[in-house]
C-alpha positions in Angstrom: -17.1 -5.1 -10.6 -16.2 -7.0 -7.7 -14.5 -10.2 -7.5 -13.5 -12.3 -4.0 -10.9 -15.4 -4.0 -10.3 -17.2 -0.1 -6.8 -17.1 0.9 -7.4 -18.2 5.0 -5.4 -21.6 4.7 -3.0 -20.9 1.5 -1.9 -16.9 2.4 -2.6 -17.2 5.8 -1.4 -14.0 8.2 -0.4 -15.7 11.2 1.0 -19.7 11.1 0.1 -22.0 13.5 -0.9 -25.2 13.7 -4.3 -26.5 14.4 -3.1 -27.7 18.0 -1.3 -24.6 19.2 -3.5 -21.8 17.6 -5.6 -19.7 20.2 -8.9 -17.9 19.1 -7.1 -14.9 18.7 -4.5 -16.0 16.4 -7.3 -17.9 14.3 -9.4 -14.6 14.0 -6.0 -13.0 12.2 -6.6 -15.4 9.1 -10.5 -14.4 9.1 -10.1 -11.2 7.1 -11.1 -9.4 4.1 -8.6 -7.7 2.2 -9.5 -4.8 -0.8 -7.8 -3.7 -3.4 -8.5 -1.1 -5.5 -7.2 -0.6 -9.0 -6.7 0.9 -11.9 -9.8 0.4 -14.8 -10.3 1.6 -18.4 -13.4 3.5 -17.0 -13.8 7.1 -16.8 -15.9 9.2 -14.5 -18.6 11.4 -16.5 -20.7 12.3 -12.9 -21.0 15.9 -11.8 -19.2 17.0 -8.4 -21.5 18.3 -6.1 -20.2 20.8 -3.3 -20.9 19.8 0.2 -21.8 22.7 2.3 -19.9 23.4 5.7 -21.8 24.4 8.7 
């Protein structure tokens, strides 16, 4: 399951003001962070050996 929540303006990475920002520095805040974690689910799929040339 995925879920997404938008952080640019409350969490942002780099803090400037609308005036003194460059392009660069607004392209910072435009991001998408993933975390992965832990779930009650369990894995029942068979591993499949890759072959190595």
């Amino acid at each position: 399951r995925l879920e997404y929540q938008w952080f640019g303006k409350t969490r942002p990475i780099h803090n400037c003001d609308e005036v003194t920002c460059t392009p660069a520095m607004h392209q910072l805040n435009r991001r998408t962070e993933l975390r992965v974690g832990k779930t009650s689910y369990g894995y029942t799929g068979r591993q499949k050996k890759v072959d190595t040339m």
